[in-house]
TORKOL-4160 file (C-alpha; in steps of 0.2 Angstrom, whole numbers, padded with zeros to 4 digits, m for minus):
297
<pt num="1" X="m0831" Y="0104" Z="0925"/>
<pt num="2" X="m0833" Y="0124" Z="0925"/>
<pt num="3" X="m0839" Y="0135" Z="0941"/>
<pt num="4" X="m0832" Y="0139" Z="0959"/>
<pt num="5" X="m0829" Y="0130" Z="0975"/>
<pt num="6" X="m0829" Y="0138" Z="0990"/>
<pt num="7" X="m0821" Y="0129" Z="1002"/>
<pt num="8" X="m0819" Y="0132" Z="1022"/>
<pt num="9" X="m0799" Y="0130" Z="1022"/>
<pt num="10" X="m0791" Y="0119" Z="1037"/>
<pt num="11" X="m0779" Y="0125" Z="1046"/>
<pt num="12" X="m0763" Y="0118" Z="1044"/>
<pt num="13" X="m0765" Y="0119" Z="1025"/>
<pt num="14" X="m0758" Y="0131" Z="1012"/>
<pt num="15" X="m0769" Y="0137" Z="0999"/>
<pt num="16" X="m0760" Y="0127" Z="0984"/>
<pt num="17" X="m0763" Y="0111" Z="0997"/>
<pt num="18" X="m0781" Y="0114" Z="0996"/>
<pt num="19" X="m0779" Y="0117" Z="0975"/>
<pt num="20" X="m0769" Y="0102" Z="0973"/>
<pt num="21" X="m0782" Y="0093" Z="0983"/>
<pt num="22" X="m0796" Y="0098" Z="0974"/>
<pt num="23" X="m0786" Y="0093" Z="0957"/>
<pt num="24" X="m0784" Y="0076" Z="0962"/>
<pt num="25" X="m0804" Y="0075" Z="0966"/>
<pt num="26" X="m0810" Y="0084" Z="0952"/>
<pt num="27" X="m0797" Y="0076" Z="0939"/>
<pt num="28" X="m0794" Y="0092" Z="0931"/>
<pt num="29" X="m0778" Y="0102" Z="0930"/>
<pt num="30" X="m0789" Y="0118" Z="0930"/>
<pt num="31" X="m0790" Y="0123" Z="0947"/>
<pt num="32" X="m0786" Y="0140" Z="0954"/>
<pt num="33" X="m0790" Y="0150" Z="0969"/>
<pt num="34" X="m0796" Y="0166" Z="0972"/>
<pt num="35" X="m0787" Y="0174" Z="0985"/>
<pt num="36" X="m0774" Y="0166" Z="0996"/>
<pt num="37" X="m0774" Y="0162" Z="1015"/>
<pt num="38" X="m0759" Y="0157" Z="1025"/>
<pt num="39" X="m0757" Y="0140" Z="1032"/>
<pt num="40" X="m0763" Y="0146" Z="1049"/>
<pt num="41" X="m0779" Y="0154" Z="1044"/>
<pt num="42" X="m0796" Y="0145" Z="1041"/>
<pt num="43" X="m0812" Y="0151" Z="1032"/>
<pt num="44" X="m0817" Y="0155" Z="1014"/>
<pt num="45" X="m0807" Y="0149" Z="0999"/>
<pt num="46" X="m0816" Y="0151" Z="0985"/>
<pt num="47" X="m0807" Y="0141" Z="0969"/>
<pt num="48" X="m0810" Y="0144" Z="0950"/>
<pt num="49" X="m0812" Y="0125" Z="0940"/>
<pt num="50" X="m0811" Y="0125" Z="0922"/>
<pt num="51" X="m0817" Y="0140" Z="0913"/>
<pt num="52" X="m0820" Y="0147" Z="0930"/>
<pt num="53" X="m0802" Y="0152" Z="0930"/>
<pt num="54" X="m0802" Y="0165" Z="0920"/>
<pt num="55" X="m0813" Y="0176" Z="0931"/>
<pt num="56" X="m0799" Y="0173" Z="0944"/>
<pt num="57" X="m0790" Y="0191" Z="0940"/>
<pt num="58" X="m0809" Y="0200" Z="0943"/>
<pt num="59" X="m0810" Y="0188" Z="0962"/>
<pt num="60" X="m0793" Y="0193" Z="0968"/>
<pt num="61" X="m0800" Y="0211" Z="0969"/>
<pt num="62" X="m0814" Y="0207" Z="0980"/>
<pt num="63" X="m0814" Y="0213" Z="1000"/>
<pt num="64" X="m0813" Y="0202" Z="1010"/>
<pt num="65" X="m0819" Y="0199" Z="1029"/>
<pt num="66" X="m0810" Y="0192" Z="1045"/>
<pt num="67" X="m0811" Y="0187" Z="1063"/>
<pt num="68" X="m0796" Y="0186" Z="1073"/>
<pt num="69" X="m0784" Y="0184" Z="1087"/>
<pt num="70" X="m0769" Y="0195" Z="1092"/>
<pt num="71" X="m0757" Y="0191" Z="1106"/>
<pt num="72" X="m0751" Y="0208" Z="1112"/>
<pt num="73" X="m0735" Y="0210" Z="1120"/>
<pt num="74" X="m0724" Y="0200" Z="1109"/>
<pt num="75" X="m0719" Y="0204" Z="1091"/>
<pt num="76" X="m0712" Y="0188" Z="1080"/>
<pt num="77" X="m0703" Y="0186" Z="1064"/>
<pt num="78" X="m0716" Y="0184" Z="1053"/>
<pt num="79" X="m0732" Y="0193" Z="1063"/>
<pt num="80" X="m0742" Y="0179" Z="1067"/>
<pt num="81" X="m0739" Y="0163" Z="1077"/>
<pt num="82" X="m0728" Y="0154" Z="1065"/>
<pt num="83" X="m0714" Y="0165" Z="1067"/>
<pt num="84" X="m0700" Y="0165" Z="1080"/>
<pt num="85" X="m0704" Y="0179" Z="1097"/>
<pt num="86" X="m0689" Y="0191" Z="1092"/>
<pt num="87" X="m0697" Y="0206" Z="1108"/>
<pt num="88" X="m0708" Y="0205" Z="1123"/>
<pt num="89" X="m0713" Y="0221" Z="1133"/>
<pt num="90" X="m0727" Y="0223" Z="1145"/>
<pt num="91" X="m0745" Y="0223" Z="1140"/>
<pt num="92" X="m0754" Y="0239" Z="1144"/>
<pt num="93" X="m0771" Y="0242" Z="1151"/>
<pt num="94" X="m0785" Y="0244" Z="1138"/>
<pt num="95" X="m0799" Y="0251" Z="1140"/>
<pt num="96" X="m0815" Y="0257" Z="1129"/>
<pt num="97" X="m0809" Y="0271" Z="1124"/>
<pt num="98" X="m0790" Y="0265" Z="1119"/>
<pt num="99" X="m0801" Y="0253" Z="1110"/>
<pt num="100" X="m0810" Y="0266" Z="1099"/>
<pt num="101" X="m0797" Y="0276" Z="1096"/>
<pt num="102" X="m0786" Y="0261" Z="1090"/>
<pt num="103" X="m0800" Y="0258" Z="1078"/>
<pt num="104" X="m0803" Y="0275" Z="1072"/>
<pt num="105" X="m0781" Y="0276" Z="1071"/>
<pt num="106" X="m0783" Y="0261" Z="1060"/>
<pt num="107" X="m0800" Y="0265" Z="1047"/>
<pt num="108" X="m0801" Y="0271" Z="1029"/>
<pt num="109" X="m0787" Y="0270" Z="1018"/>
<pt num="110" X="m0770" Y="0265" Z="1027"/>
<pt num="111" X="m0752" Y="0263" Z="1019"/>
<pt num="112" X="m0746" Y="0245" Z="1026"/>
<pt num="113" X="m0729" Y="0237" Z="1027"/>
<pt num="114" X="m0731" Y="0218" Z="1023"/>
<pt num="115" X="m0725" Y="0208" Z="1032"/>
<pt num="116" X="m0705" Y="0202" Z="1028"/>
<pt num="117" X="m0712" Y="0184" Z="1027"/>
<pt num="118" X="m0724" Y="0188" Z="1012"/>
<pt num="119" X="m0725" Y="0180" Z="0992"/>
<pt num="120" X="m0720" Y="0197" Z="0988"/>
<pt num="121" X="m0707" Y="0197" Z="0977"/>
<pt num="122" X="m0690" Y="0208" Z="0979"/>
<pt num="123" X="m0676" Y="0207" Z="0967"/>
<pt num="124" X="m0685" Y="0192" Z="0959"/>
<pt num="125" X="m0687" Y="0183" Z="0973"/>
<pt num="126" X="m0699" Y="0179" Z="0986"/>
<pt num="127" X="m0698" Y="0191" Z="1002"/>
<pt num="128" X="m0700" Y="0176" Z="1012"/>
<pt num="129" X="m0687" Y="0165" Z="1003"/>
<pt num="130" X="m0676" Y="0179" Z="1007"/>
<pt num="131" X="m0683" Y="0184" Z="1026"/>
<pt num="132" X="m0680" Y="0164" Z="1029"/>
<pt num="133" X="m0661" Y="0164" Z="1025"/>
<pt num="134" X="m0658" Y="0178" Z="1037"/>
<pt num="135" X="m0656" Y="0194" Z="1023"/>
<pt num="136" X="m0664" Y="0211" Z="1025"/>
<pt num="137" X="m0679" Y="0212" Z="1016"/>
<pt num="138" X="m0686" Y="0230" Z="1014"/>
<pt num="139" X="m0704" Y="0231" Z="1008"/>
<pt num="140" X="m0713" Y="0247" Z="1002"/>
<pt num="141" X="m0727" Y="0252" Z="1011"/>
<pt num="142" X="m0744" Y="0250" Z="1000"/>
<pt num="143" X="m0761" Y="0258" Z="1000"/>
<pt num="144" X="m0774" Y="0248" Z="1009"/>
<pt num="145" X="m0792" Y="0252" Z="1014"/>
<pt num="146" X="m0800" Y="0246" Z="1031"/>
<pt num="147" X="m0819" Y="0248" Z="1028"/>
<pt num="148" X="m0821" Y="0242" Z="1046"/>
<pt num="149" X="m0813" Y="0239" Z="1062"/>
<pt num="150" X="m0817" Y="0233" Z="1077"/>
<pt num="151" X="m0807" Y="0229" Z="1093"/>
<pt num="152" X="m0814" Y="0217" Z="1109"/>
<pt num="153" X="m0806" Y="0212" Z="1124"/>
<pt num="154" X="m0805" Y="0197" Z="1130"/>
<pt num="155" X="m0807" Y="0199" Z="1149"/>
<pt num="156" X="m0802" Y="0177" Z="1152"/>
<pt num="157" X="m0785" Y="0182" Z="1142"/>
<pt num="158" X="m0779" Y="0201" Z="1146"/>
<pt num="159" X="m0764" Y="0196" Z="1133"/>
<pt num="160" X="m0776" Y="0194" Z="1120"/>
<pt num="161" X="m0788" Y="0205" Z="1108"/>
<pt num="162" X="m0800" Y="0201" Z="1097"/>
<pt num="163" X="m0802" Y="0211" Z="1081"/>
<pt num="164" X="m0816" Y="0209" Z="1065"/>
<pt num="165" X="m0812" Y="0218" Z="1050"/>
<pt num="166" X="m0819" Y="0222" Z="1031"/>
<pt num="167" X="m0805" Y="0226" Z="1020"/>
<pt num="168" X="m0798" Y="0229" Z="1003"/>
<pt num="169" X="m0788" Y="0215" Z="0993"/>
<pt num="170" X="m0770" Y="0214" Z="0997"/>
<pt num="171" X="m0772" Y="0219" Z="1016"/>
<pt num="172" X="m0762" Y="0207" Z="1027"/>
<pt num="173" X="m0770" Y="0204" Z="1044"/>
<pt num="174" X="m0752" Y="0200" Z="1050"/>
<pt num="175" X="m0746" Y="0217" Z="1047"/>
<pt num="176" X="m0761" Y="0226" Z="1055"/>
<pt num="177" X="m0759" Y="0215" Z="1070"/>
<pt num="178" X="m0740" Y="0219" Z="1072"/>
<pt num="179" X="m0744" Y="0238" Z="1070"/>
<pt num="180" X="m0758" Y="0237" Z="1081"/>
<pt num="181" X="m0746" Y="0231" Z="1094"/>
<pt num="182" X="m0733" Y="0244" Z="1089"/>
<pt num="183" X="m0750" Y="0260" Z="1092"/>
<pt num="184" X="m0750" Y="0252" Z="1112"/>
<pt num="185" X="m0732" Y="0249" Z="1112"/>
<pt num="186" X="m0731" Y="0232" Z="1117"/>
<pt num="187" X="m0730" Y="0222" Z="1101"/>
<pt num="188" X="m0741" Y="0210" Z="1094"/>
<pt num="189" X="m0744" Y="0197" Z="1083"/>
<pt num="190" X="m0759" Y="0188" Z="1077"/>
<pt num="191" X="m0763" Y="0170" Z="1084"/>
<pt num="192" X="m0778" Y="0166" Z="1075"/>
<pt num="193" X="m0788" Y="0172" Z="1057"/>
<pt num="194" X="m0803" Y="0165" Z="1050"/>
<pt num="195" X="m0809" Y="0173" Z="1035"/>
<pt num="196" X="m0828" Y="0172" Z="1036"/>
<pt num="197" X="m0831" Y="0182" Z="1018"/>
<pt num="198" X="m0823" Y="0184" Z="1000"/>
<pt num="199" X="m0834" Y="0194" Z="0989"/>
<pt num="200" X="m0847" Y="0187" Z="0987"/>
<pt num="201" X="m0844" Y="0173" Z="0995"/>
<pt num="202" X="m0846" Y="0167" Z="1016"/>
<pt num="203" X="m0845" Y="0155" Z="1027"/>
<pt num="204" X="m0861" Y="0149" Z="1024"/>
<pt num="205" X="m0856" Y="0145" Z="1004"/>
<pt num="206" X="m0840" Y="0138" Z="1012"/>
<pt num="207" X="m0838" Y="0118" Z="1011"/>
<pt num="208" X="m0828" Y="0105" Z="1021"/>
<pt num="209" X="m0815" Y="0098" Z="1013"/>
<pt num="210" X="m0821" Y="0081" Z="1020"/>
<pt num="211" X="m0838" Y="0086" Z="1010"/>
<pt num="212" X="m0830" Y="0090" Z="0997"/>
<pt num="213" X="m0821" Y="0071" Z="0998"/>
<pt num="214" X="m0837" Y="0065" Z="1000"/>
<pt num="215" X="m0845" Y="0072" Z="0986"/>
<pt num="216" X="m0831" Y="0069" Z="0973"/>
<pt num="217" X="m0831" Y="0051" Z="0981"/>
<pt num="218" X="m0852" Y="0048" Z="0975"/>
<pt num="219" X="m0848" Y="0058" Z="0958"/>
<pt num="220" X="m0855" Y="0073" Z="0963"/>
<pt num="221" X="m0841" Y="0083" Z="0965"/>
<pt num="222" X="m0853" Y="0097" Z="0953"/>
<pt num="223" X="m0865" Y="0096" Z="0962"/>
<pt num="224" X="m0855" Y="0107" Z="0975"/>
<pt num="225" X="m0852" Y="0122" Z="0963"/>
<pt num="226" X="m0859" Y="0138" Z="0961"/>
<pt num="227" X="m0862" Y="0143" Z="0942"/>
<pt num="228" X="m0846" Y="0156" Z="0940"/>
<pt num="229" X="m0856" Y="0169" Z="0935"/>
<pt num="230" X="m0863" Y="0173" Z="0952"/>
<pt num="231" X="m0845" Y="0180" Z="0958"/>
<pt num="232" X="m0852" Y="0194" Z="0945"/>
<pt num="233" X="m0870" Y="0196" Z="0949"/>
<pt num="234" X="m0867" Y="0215" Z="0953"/>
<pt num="235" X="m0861" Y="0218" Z="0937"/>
<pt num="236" X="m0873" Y="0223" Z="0922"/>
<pt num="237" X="m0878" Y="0209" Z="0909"/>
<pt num="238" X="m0887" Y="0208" Z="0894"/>
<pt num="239" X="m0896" Y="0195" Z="0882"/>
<pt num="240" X="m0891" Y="0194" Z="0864"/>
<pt num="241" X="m0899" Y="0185" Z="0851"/>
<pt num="242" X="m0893" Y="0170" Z="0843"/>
<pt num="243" X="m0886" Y="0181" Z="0829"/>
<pt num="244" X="m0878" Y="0191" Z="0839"/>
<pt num="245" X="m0870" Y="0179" Z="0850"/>
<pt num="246" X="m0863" Y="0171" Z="0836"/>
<pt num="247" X="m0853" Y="0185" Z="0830"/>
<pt num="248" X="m0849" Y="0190" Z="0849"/>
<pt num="249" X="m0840" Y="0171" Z="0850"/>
<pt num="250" X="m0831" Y="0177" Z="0835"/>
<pt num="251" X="m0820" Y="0189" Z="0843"/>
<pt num="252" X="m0834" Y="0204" Z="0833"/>
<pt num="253" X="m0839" Y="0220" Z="0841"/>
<pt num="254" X="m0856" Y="0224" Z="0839"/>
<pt num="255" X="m0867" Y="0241" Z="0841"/>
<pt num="256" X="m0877" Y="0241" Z="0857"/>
<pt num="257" X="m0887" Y="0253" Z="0867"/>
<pt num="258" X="m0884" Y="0249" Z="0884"/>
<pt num="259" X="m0892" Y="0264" Z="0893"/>
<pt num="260" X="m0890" Y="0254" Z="0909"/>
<pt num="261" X="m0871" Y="0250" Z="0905"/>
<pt num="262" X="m0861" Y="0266" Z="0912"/>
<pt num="263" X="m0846" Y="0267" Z="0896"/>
<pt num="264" X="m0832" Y="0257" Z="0899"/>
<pt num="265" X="m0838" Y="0245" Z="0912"/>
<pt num="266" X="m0837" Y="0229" Z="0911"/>
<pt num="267" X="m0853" Y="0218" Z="0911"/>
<pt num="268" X="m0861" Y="0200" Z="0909"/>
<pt num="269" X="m0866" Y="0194" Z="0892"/>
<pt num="270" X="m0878" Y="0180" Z="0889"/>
<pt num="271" X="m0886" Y="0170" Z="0873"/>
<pt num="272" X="m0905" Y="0170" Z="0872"/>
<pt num="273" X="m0906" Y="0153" Z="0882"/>
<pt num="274" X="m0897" Y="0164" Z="0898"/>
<pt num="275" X="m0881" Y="0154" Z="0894"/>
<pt num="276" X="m0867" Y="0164" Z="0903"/>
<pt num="277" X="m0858" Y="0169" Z="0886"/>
<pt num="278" X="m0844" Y="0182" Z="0889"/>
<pt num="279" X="m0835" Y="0198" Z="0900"/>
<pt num="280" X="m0838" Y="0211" Z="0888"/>
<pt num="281" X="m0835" Y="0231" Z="0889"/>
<pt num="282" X="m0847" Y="0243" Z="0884"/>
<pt num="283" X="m0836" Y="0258" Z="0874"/>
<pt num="284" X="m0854" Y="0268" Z="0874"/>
<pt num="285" X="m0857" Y="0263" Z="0858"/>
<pt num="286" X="m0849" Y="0246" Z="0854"/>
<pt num="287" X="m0849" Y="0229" Z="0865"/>
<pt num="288" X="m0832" Y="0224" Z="0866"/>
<pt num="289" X="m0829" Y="0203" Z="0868"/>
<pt num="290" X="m0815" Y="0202" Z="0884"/>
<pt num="291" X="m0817" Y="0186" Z="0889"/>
<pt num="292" X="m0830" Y="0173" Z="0879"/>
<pt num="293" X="m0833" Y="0157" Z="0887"/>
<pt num="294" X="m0838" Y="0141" Z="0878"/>
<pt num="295" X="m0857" Y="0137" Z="0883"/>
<pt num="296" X="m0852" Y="0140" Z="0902"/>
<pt num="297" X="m0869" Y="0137" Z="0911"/>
């Protein structure tokens, strides 16, 4: 079974919950995600089954988009809800313009500090493994890009903020909340994240797990995925003929004009029945095999 899933994760369950779930229904070993959410968050999961999972590394890059809840005025260990309240201090009040200018403080390209409870790894080991055995753990701050930001009130719950934003892979929501809170000098921490798109993919792609149960319980468990070149659709393709898709699944190189190609990207290959056939790279002259599936459809 080759393609992607895109699930709408529970909260309560960690990503390799959801993976080991999906194992177990679809009976295969090759199951991967593309993008991992921490046990508190909902929203899209999208995982990579059979063949799928070697377009993973291409996934992981994708922005993504969230909606969430901060709690303003207390900082935690690990910068959401989860963690242990370690400062309180007085909740200042916002107006429309603190709100902007918050928004504007926070755009474009950012260096972040990730969160001490992270899957980072320092010295070999997980920050988190270390954080949780009380050590100091000492992350380097790493470039991130918030396309968009924005920043509502919520006039039921003065404590409380509600923040959307489209950013790069590899930005923590945690550690924006924290710093948010830091920028109005209260703390903060985020109480709520629902990740509502991942590349390609939104809500509106996303499945239940119970569906998903369901499906794999009736045998239609394929019925469910999206064909696993669709995460690419932006990139370039092209049609070869059966010769030449021969040699390409023999590992050869063959001369191309791919006007539309610019040289070195990366692009979609397909056999003349439209079979998703390979990840090559255009060199300007030569198509060069990456990745060649077997008959992926």
């Amino acid at each position: 079974m080759d393609g992607l899933l895109v699930v709408d994760k529970p909260r309560g369950w960690t990503s390799h919950d959801v993976v080991a779930r999906v194992r177990r229904l679809a009976r295969q070993r090759a199951v991967g995600h593309a993008g991992t959410l921490d046990p508190m968050a909902t929203g899209v999961l999208v995982l990579c089954l059979g063949q799928a999972t070697r377009l993973s590394e291409y996934l992981l890059g994708e922005d993504k988009t969230y909606e969430g809840t901060l709690r303003l005025g207390q900082r935690t260990t690990t910068d959401d809800a989860e963690g242990e309240v370690i400062a309180e201090a007085p909740v200042p009040t916002l107006d429309e313009a603190t709100l902007r200018a918050l928004e504007a403080r926070f755009s474009g390209t950012l260096q972040q500090v990730p969160p001490q409870f992270s899957a980072i790894k320092q010295a070999g080991q997980r920050a988190y493994a270390l954080a949780r055995r009380g050590e100091a753990v000492q992350l380097a701050p790493r470039a991130v890009t918030i396309h968009a930001i924005r920043l509502r009130r919520d006039l039921d719950h003065p404590e409380q903020l509600h923040l959307h934003v489209h950013c790069s892979a590899g930005t923590y929501i945690r550690a924006l909340a924290r710093d948010i809170g830091e920028a109005l000098g209260c703390g903060a921490h985020l109480i709520a994240l629902r990740r509502t798109r991942s590349g390609e993919f939104s809500l509106s792609n996303a499945h239940a797990l119970a569906d998903v149960e369901r499906a794999a319980a009736e045998g239609a468990l394929d019925r469910l995925l999206v064909p696993m070149d669709r995460a690419l659709h932006r990139w370039p393709a092209t049609h070869l003929s059966a010769a030449q898709a021969q040699r390409l699944r023999q590992g050869q190189k063959l001369a191309l004009d791919l006007s539309a190609w610019s040289p070195g990207a990366l692009g979609r290959v397909y056999d003349e029945s439209g079979i998703f056939l390979a990840i090559a790279r255009w060199d300007g002259r030569l198509l060069v095999p990456v990745k060649v599936f077997n008959a992926a459809s």
